[in-house]
Legacy VTK file of the C-alpha trace (Angstrom):
# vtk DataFile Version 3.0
C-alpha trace
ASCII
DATASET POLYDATA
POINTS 414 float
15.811 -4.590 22.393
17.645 -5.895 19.064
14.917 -5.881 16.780
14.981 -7.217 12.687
13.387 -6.605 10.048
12.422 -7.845 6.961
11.394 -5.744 3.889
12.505 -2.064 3.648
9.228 -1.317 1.645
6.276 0.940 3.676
5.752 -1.462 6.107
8.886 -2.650 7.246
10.736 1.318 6.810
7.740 2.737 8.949
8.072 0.211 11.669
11.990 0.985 11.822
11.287 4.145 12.269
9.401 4.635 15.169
11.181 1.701 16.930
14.642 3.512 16.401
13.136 6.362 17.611
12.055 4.832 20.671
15.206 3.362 21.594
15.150 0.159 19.857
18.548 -1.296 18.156
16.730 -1.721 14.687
18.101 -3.923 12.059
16.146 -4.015 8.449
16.926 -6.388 5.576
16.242 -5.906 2.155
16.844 -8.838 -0.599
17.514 -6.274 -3.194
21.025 -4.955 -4.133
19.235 -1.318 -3.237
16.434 -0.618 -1.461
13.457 1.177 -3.724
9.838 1.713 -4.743
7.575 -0.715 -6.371
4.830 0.513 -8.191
3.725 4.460 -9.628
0.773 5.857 -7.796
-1.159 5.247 -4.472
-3.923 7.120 -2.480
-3.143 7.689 1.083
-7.267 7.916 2.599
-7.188 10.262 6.359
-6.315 6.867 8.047
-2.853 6.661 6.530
-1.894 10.324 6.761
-2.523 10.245 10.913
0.031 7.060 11.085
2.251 9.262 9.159
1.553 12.017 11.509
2.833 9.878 14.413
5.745 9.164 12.691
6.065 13.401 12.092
6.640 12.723 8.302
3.062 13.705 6.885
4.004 17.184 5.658
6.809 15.884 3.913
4.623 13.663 2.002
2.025 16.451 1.331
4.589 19.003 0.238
4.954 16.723 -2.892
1.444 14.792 -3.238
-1.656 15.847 -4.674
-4.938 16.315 -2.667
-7.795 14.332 -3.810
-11.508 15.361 -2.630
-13.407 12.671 -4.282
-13.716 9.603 -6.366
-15.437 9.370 -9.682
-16.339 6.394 -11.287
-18.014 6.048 -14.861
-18.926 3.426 -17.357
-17.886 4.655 -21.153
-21.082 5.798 -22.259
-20.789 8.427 -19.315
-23.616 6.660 -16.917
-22.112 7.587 -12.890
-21.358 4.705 -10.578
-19.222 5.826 -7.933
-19.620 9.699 -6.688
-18.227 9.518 -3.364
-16.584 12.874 -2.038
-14.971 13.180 1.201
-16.228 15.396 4.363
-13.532 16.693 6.361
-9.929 15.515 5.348
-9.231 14.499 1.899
-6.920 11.717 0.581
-3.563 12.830 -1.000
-2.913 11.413 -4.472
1.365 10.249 -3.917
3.868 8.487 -6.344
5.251 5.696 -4.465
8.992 6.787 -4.756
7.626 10.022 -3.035
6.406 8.064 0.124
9.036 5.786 -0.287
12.163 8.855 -0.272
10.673 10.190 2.885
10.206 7.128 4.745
13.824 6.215 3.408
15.223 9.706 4.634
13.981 9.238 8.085
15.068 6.110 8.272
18.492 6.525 7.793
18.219 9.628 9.958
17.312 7.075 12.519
19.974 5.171 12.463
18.858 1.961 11.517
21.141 -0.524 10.635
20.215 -1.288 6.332
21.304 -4.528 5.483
20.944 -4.858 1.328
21.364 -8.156 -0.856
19.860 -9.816 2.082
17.372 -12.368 0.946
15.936 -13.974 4.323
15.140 -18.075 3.530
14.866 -19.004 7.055
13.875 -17.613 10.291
15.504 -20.013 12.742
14.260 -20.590 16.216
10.985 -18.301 16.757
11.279 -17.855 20.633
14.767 -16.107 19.895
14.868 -15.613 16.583
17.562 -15.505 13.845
17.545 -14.814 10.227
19.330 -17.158 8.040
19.950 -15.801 4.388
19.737 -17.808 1.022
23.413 -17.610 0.728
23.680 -19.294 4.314
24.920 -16.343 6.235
23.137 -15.796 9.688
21.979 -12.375 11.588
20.765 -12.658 15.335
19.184 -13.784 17.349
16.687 -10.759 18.229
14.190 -10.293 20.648
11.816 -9.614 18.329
11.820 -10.293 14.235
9.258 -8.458 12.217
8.326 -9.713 9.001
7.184 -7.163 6.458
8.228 -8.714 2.933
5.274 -8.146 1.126
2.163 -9.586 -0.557
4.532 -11.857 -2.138
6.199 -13.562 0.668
7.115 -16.842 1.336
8.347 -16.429 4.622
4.487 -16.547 6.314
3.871 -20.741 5.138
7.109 -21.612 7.525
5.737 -19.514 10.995
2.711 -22.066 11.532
-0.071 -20.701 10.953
-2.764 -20.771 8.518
-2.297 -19.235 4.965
-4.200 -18.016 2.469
-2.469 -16.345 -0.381
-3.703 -17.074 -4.026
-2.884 -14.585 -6.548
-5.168 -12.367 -8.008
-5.730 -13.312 -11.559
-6.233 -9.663 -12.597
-2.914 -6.904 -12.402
-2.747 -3.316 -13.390
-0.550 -1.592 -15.867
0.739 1.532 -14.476
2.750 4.355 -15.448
3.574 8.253 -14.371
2.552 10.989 -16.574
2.471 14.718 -16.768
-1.273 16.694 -16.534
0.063 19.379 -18.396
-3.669 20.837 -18.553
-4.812 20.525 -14.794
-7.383 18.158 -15.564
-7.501 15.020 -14.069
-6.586 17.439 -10.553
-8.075 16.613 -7.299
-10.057 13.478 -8.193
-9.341 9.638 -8.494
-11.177 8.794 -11.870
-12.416 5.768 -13.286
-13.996 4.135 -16.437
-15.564 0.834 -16.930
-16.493 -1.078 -19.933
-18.640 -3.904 -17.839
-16.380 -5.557 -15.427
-13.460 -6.378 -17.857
-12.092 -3.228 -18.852
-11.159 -0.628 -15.800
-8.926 2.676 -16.607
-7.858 5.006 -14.091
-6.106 8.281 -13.743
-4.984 9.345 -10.416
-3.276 12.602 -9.552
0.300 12.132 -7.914
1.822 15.442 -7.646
5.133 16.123 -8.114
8.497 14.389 -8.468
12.387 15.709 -7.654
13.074 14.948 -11.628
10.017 16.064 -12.768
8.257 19.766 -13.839
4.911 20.163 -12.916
1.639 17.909 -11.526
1.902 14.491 -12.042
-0.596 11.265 -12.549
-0.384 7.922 -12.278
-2.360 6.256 -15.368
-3.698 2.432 -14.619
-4.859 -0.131 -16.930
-6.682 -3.209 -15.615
-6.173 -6.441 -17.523
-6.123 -10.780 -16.435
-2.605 -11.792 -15.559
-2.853 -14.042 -18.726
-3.656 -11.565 -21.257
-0.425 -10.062 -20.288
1.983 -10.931 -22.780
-0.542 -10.754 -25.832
-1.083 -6.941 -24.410
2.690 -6.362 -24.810
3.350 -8.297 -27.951
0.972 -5.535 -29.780
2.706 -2.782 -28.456
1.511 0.886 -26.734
0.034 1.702 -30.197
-2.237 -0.518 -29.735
-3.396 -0.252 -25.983
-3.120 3.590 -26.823
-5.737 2.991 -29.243
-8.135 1.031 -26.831
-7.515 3.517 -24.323
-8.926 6.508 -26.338
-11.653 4.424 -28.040
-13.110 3.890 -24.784
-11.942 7.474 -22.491
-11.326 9.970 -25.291
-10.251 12.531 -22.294
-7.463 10.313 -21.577
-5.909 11.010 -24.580
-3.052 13.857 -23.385
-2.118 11.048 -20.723
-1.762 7.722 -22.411
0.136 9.722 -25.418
2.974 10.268 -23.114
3.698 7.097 -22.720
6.424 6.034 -25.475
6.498 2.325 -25.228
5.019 -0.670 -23.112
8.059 -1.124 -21.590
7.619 2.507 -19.514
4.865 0.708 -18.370
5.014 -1.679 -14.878
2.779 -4.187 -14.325
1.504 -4.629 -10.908
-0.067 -7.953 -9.285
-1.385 -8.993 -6.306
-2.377 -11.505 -3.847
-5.519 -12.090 -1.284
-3.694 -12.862 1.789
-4.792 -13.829 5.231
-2.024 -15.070 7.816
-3.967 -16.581 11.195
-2.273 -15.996 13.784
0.286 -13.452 12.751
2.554 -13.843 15.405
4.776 -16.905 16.270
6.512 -16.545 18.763
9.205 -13.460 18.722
8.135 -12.932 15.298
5.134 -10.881 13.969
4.259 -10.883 10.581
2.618 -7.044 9.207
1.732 -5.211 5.827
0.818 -6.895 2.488
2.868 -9.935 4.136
-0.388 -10.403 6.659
-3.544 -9.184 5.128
-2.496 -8.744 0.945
-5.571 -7.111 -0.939
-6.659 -6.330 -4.458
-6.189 -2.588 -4.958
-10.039 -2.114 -5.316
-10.284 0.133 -2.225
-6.793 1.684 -2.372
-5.703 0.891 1.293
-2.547 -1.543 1.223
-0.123 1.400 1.803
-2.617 2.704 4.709
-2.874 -0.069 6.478
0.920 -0.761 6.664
1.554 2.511 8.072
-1.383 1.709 10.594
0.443 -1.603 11.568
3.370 0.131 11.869
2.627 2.884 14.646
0.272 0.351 16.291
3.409 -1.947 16.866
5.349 0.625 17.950
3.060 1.787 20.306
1.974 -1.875 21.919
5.688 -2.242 21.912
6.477 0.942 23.939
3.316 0.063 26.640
4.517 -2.910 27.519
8.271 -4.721 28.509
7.033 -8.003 27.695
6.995 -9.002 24.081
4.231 -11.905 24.269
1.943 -9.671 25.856
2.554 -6.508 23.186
2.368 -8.988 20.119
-0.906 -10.510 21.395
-2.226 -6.376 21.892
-0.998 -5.530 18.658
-2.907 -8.546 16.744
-5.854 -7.349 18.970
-5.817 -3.724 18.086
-5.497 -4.888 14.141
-7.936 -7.232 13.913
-11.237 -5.946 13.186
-10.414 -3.297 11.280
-8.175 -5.136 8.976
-10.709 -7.835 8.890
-12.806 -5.067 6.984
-10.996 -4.578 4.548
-9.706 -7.520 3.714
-13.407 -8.708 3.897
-14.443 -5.804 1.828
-12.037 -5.857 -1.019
-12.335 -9.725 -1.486
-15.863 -8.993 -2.437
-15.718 -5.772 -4.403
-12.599 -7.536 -7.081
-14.870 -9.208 -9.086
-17.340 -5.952 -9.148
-14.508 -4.458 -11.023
-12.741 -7.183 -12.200
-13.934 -10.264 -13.962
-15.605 -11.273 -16.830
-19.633 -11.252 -15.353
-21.961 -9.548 -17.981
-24.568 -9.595 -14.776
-22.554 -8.599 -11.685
-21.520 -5.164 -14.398
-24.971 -4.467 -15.017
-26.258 -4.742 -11.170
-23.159 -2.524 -10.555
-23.859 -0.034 -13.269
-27.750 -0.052 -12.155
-27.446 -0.007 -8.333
-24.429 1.387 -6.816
-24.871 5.537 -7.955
-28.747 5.167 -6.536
-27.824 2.841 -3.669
-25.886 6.048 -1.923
-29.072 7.376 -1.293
-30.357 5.015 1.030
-30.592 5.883 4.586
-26.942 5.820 5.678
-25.250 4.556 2.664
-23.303 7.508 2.046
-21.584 7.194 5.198
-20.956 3.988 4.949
-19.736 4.892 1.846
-16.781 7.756 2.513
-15.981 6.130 5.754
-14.883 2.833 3.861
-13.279 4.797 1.307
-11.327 6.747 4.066
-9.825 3.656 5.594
-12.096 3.482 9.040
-14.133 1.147 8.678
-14.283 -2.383 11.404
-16.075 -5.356 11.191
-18.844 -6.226 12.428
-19.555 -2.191 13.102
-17.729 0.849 14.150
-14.799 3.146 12.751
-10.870 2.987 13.666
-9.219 4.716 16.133
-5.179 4.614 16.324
-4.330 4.447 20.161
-4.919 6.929 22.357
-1.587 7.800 23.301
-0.265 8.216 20.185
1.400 11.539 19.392
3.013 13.078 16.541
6.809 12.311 16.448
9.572 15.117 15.517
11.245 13.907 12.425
14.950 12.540 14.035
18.144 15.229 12.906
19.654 13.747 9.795
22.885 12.379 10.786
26.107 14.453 9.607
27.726 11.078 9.074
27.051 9.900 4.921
23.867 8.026 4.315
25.455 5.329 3.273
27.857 4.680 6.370
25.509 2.261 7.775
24.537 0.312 4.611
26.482 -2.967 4.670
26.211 -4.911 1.206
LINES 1 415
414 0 1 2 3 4 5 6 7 8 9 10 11 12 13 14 15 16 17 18 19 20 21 22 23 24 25 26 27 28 29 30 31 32 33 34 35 36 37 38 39 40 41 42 43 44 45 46 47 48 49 50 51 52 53 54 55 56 57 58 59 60 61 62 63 64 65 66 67 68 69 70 71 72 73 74 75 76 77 78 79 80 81 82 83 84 85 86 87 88 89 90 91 92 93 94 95 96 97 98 99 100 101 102 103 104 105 106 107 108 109 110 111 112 113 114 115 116 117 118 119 120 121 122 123 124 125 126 127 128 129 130 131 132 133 134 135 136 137 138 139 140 141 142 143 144 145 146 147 148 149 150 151 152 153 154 155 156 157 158 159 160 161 162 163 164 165 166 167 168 169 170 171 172 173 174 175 176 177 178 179 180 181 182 183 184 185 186 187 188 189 190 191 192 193 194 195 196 197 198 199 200 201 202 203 204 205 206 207 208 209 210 211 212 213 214 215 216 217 218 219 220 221 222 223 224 225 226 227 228 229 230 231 232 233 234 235 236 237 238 239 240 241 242 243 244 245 246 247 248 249 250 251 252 253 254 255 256 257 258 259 260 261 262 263 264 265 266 267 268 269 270 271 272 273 274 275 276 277 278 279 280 281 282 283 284 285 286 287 288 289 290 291 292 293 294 295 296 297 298 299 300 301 302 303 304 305 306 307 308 309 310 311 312 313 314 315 316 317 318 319 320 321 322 323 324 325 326 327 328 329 330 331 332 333 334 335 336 337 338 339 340 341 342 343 344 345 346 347 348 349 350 351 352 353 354 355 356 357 358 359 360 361 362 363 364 365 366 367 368 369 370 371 372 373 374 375 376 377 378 379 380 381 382 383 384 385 386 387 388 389 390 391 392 393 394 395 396 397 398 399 400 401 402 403 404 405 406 407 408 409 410 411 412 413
């Protein structure tokens, strides 16, 4: 088949992967002048790291991450609220340019057709789909268009179906540091002053251009307190920093000016149905999140292997889409369920939902089962209304393609 795709972030590369692999003729647009990373750090939980291992690419990825064995969570004054540790496999701590450079390496050793400075507008005719460009020019049709652009796409309000995308009004501030010390190693750690203030450290591992272990340093803060925040400068968010995490100290003195620093938003999507005709819509572009349980990255490598594999099982497209959107939908309806009502645990301005949190969440993992509950969420198997993930049976890990002896850039077309 002569399949496109839009977005050539985890998502979209992921999905042109495996469907190269498997035969497809795979087209992938990107709207930037070069395809690259958004964004510093992520956690990839077990769920993400066995889509990678489908795709054959999850010892790549762990050669340069960071293993993470638990998550630790703290008000200021020191009092616990989150001690969850995982049983079994751990997460992996992973700069996105890391995940990005190995899903970007296999996909050119794919050979999938990259098609930069290609801003889709239009996707023209859903039952044999074209792409139509903001500068007017026109790729297709295909027999099957995939639409992976992101939480921030506007794509999903012209497909027909019902959208819900506001923004979140909180971001993050992130940037990449070195732990020259070791210790912020093998833990995701947190600090909260009520629900307004949230810092985190998370370990990353290493970069090409960097020496040693690496973290990825967050700041939580309301979209509209943005440009105050930068107007005084990293002196001054240095300062807050320490006041309130005095460890943190080594970290956020690394950072020589705001501008080092990227500010990441985000929106609460949900896109019902995601499919319209030869189109399916995946990623952050279907079910968006707040970062509060650390999956977005996860779940579009989950989308992507499912495709490919309800796309391998069966010649008619109708009848993969509708499996695909089958196999997705309860466990993405978990966590999209579940991190709509953990944001304002962790981010708003409630004096009372902070102190409930602060109070009940440490002793409520005690209760009969709650612990489970607990790590399994946190390790990205969850499904509503009960039950834990499976990716399909058949799936089995794929040998990375040969890299082609032809340049990487041979099949780039600006």
């Amino acid at each position: 088949m002569r399949i496109g795709i839009i977005g050539c972030g985890v998502a979209g590369q992921a999905a042109a992967i495996g469907l190269a692999r498997a035969g497809h003729d795979v087209s992938i647009f990107e709207r930037f002048p070069q395809a690259r990373p958004l964004g510093a750090g992520l956690l990839l939980q077990p769920s993400g790291l066995a889509a990678l291992d489908c795709l054959g690419l999850r010892s790549d990825v762990e050669r340069w991450g960071a293993p993470v064995e638990r998550l630790d969570g703290r008000t200021t004054n020191g009092r616990k609220v989150l001690d969850l540790h995982y049983k079994g496999e751990q997460g992996l701590g992973v700069h996105r340019a890391t995940l990005f450079r190995v899903l970007h390496e296999a996909l050119i050793a794919s050979q999938t057709r990259l098609v930069l400075n290609f801003e889709t507008h239009a996707i023209e005719n859903p039952a044999a789909p074209a792409l139509i460009s903001a500068d007017g020019r026109r790729e297709g049709p295909f027999d099957l268009v995939i639409n992976a652009a992101g939480a921030h796409d506007r794509l999903r309000h012209s497909l027909g179906g019902r959208v819900r995308d506001p923004l979140y009004p909180w971001g993050a501030l992130w940037a990449t540091c070195s732990d020259r010390s070791g210790a912020f190693a093998r833990a995701l750690r947190q600090v909260y002053r009520h629900c307004d203030t949230m810092i985190g450290i998370l370990p990353v591992g290493r970069l090409p251009e960097s020496d040693g272990e690496q973290v990825a340093f967050f700041w939580s803060l309301p979209l509209s307190e943005y440009d105050a925040q930068k107007a005084l400068g990293i002196d001054a968010l240095r300062k807050k920093v320490v006041a309130l995490w005095p460890a943190a100290e080594p970290i956020v003195s690394q950072i020589p000016s705001f501008d080092e620093m990227s500010l990441a938003t985000y929106r609460d999507v949900s896109l019902q149905p995601i499919r319209h005709g030869r189109v399916v819509t995946i990623g952050d572009a279907a079910h968006g999140t707040s970062p509060q349980l650390g999956q977005g990255a996860n779940l579009s490598l989950i989308d992507a292997v499912t495709l490919t594999h309800c796309v391998r099982s069966s010649a008619d497209i109708a009848r993969a889409l509708e499996d695909y959107e089958r196999k997705r939908r309860r466990h993405v309806a978990f966590y999209r369920t579940a991190s709509r009502w953990l944001t304002p645990v962790f981010q708003s301005n409630s004096r009372a939902v902070a102190f409930a949190r602060d109070m009940l969440m440490a002793p409520g993992r005690h209760l009969p089962g709650a612990d489970y509950l607990m790590r399994t969420t946190l390790s990205g198997v969850r499904c509503l209304p009960w039950g834990l993930w499976r990716l399909p049976t058949d799936q089995t890990p794929a040998a990375p393609a040969a890299r082609p002896e032809i340049p990487h850039n041979t099949r780039i077309r600006q």
